[in-house]
N, C-alpha and C positions, 0 to 999 in steps of 0.2 A: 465124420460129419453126420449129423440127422436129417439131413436135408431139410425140406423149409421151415422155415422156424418164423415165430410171430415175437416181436417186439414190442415191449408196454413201457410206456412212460404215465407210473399211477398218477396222478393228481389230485388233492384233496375235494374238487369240483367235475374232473373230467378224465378220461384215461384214453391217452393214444396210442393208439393200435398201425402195428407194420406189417408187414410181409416180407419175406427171400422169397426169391424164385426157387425153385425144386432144388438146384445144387448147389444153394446154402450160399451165393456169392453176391446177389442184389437185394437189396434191403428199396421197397417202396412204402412209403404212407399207404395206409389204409382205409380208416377213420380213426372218427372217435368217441368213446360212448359218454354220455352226461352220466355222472354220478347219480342213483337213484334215492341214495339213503339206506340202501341195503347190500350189505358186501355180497351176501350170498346171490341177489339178482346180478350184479354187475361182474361177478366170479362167473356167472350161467352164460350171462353176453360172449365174455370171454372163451367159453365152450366150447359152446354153437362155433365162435372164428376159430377155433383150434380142429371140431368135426369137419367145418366147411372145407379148410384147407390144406387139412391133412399134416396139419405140423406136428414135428417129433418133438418139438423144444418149446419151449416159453422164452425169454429174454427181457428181464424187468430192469430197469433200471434203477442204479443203485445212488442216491444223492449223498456223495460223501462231503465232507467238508472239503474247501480247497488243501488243505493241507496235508487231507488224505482222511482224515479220521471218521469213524463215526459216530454221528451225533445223531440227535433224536429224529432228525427226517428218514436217516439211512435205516436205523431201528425199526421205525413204522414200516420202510421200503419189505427191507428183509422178513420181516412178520406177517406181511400179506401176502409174499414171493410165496412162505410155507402155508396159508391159508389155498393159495393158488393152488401151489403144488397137489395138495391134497386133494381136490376142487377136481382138478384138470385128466390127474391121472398122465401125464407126460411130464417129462423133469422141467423143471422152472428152475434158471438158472439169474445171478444176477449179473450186471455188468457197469462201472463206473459212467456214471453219467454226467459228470462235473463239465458244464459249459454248454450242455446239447441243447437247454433252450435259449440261450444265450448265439450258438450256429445255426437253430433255426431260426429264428427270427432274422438274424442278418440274412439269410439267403430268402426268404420271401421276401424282404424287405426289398432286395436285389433284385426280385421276381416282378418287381412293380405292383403287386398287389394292394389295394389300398388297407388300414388299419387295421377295419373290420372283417374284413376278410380273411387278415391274415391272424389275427385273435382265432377264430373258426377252425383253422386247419394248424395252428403251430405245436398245440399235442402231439397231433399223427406225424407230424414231418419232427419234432424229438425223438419221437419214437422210435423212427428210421433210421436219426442220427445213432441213436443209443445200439439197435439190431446191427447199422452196418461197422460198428465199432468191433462189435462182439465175434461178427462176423470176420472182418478181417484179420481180427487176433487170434481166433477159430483157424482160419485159414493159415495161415503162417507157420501156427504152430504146424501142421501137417505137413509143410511141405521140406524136402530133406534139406 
C-alpha cells in the first residue's frame, strides 16, 4: 500500500478530488476544482493536493463502457491519467469507474440534500466512490 492516495473523477467541466486517510482504507470527498481551460493549471491544482497531502498515488477513474470496453471517454480518461503522471511525479493509476456517478448521486440524494447542492459536491463524492473501490480491491488483494 502507498498509503494516502487521492482520487479523481476527470470531468469535461469539473474534477473531483478525494482523499484516504494515511493507511490507504477511507476514501473522503475532498473538493472539486472547476475546469479552467488549461490542462496544465488544473494538472498544477492537482499538485498542490498531492504536496498538501502527501499522497504516494493518484487514482483517476477509468469510464469504461458498461460492457467493459473502451471507448472514446476511457481513451481521453487514460491520456490525462499519463499527462497526470508525468505532471505529478507519483504513479497515477486508473480504476473502473462504471456507475460511481450514477452511486453518488443516489446517496446524496439519500443525504436530503437539495438539487443544487448536490450538483456542487457529486464530483467529489464520485471521486471517493471511485478511490474507495480501488482501495478496497488494493486492500484484498494484500491480504493472505
Amino acid at each position: 500500500m502507498v498509503g494516502r492516495a487521492l482520487g479523481i473523477d476527470l470531468g469535461e467541466r469539473r474534477i473531483g478530488v478525494a482523499v484516504s486517510d494515511s493507511e490507504g482504507r477511507v476514501a473522503t470527498p475532498l473538493t472539486v476544482i472547476k475546469r479552467s481551460g488549461s490542462r496544465n493549471r488544473d494538472h498544477q491544482k492537482i499538485a498542490e493536493l498531492v504536496d498538501e497531502y502527501e499522497a504516494g498515488a493518484v487514482v483517476v477513474g477509468l469510464p469504461l463502457s458498461l460492457d467493459g470496453g473502451i471507448g472514446p471517454a476511457a481513451l481521453g480518461a487514460q491520456h490525462e491519467a499519463q499527462q497526470l503522471e508525468a505532471a505529478l511525479g507519483v504513479p497515477v493509476l486508473t480504476h473502473d469507474e462504471r456507475l460511481t456517478t450514477v452511486i453518488a448521486e443516489q446517496a446524496l440524494a439519500e443525504s436530503g440534500l437539495s438539487g443544487k447542492a448536490r450538483r456542487r459536491r457529486v464530483d467529489m463524492v464520485a471521486a471517493s466512490v471511485i478511490l474507495q473501490g480501488w482501495l478496497d480491491s488494493t486492500n484484498s488483494e494484500a491480504q493472505p
